[in-house]
C-alpha positions in Angstrom: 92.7 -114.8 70.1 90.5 -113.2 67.5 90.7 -114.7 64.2 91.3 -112.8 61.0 88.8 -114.0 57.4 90.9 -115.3 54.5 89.0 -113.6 52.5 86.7 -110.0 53.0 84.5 -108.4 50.4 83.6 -104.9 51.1 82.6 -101.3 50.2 85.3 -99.3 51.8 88.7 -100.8 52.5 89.3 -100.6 56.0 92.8 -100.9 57.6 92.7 -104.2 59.4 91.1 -105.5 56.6 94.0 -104.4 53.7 96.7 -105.6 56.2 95.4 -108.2 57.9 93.5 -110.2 55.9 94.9 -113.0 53.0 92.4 -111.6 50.4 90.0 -108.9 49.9 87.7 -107.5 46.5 86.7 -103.7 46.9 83.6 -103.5 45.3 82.6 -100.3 43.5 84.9 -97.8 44.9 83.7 -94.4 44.9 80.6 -95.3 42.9 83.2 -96.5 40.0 82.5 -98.9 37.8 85.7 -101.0 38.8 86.7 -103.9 41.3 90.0 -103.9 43.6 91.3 -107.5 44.2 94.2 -107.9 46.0 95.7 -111.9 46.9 98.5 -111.8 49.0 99.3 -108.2 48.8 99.0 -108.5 45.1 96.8 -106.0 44.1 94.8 -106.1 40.5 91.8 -103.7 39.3 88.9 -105.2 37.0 86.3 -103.1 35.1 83.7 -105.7 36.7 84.3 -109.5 37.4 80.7 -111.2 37.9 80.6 -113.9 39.9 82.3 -115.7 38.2 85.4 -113.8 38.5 84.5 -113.8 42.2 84.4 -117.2 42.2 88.0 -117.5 41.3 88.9 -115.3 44.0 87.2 -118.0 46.3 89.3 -120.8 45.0 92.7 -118.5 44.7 92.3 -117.5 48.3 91.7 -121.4 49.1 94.9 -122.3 48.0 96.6 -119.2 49.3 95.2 -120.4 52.6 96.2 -124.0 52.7 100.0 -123.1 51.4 100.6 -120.9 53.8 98.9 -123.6 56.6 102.1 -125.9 55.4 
């Protein structure tokens, strides 16, 4: 069995990605200067989060991860 990421970062939003995976931060859409994050199917945009911001997401999507593992 293939396994899923928690947690993708990527360019274009793919399919498999939106529903399959815990997390995942769209950088940049369209050449705009904006960020998609969505945690758990809860979806959020952000004028620009740094790293930071993307760190966050890291430790969000950690604890999202171990929940749902209990």
């Amino acid at each position: 069995m293939q396994r899923v990421p928690q947690l993708v970062l990527c360019s274009r939003l793919s399919e498999v990605v939106e529903t399959r995976c815990l997390a995942w931060v769209l950088l940049y859409p369209y050449g705009e200067a904006r960020v998609v994050i969505s945690l758990a199917g809860r979806r959020h945009t952000v004028p620009d989060p740094g790293v930071n911001g993307l760190l966050r997401v890291v430790a969000q999507t950690e604890v999202l991860a171990r929940d749902e593992a209990h």
